[in-house]
N, C-alpha and C positions, 0 to 999 in steps of 0.2 A: 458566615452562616451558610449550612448547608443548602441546595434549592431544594429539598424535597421539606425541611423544616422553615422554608419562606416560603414556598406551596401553602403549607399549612396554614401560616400563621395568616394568610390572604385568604384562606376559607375562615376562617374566622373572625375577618374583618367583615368581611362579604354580610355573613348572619348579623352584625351589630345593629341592633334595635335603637336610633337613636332616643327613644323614649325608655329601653330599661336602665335600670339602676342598675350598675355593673359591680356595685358587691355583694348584688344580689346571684352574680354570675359567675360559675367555675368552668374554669376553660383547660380543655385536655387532650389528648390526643393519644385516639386509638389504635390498639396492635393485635394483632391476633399471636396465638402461640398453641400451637396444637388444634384445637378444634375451638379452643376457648376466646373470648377477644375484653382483651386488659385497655387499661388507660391509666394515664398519668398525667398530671399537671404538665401544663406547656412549659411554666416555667421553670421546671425541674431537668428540662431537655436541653441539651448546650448544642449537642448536634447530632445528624441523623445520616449516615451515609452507606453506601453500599461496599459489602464486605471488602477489606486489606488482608492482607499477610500479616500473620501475628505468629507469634512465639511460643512454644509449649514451655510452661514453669516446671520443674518437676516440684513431686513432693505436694501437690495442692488437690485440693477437690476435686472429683471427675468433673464437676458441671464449671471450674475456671479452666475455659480454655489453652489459656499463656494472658501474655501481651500484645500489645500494639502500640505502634508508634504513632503520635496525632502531631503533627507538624512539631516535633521534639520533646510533646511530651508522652509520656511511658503509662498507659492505662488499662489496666488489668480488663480483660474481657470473659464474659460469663453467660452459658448457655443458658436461655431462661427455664428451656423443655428439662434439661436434665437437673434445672434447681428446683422443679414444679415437677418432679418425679414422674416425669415422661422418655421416652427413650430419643435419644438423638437421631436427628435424620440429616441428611446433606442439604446444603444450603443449595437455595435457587434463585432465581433470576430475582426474586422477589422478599429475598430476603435481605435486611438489614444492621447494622451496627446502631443501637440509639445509646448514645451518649450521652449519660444522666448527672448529675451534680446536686451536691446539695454544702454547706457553707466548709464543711471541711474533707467532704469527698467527691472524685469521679471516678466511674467505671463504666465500660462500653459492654452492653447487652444485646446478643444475637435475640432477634426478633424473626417471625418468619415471615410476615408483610404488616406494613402498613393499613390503617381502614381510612380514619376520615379525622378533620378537627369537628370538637362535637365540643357543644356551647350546654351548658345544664343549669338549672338554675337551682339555689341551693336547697329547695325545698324537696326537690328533685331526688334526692340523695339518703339512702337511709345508711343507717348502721353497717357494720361489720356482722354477718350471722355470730354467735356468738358459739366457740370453739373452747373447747378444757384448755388450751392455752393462750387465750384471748392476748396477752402481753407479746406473743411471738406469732402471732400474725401477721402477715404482709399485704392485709387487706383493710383499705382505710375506711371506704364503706362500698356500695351497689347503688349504681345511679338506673335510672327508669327514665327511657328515650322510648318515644311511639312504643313499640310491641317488644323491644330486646331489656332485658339486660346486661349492664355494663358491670363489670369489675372494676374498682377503682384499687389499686396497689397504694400501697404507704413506699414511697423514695427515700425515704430515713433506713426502712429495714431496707429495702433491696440492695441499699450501699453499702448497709455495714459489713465489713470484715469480720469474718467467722472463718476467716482461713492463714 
């Protein structure tokens, strides 16, 4: 496990209320990407590390950067700025590889930093705004912490292969 996703997960411990009911609890972890700041379920995250050398594919989307090699294995990486039709910028000290999984896929998403593990409680949570293509959206709903809004992403869509 990566230290900056056991960082995490020890802020997360840290806030456990031993009096809540913890299915009452979604646990996720924040990223920024452009000006906007996303999250995703913890447990959708396998690991979180600062940029490697990766491989350009040809033939693929502009926003699949290539590959990378994770201790042997082969996992496609994808700029989230240019899937979220923003323009690519160079990566910084502060930016990230989070490496996502779900029961029959992984791929590694340039992030441009990290924010915080953030504990919500499901009530917490509303909807998806609703879009003319509500089925192709990658937003599973908007969570409401003190004064922000959170984006919460669907990890189903972000991993599917569309390339």
């Amino acid at each position: 496990m990566s230290e900056k996703l056991q960082d995490i997960i020890n802020q997360q411990q840290d806030q456990i209320d031993p009096e809540e009911n913890m299915d009452d609890i979604v646990q996720l972890v924040g990223f920024v990407i452009g000006e906007e700041e996303f999250s995703v379920p913890i447990l959708s995250i396998q690991e979180i590390i600062k940029p490697i050398d990766w491989t350009r594919v040809p033939r693929t989307p502009e926003y699949v950067l290539g590959v990378f090699n994770l201790r042997g294995t082969v996992i496609p990486l994808i700029d989230l700025r240019l899937k979220f039709g923003l323009r690519s910028e160079k990566m910084t000290e502060n930016s990230r590889f989070m490496v996502m999984k779900n029961e029959t896929e992984t791929a590694g998403f340039v992030i441009d930093r990290l924010t915080e593990a953030i504990r919500l409680k499901k009530q917490e949570i509303g909807p998806a705004p609703e879009t003319s293509m509500q089925e192709k959206t990658m937003i599973e709903g908007v969570g409401k912490q003190n004064d922000k809004i959170l984006t919460i992403l669907k990890v189903d869509k972000l991993l599917a292969r569309d390339f």
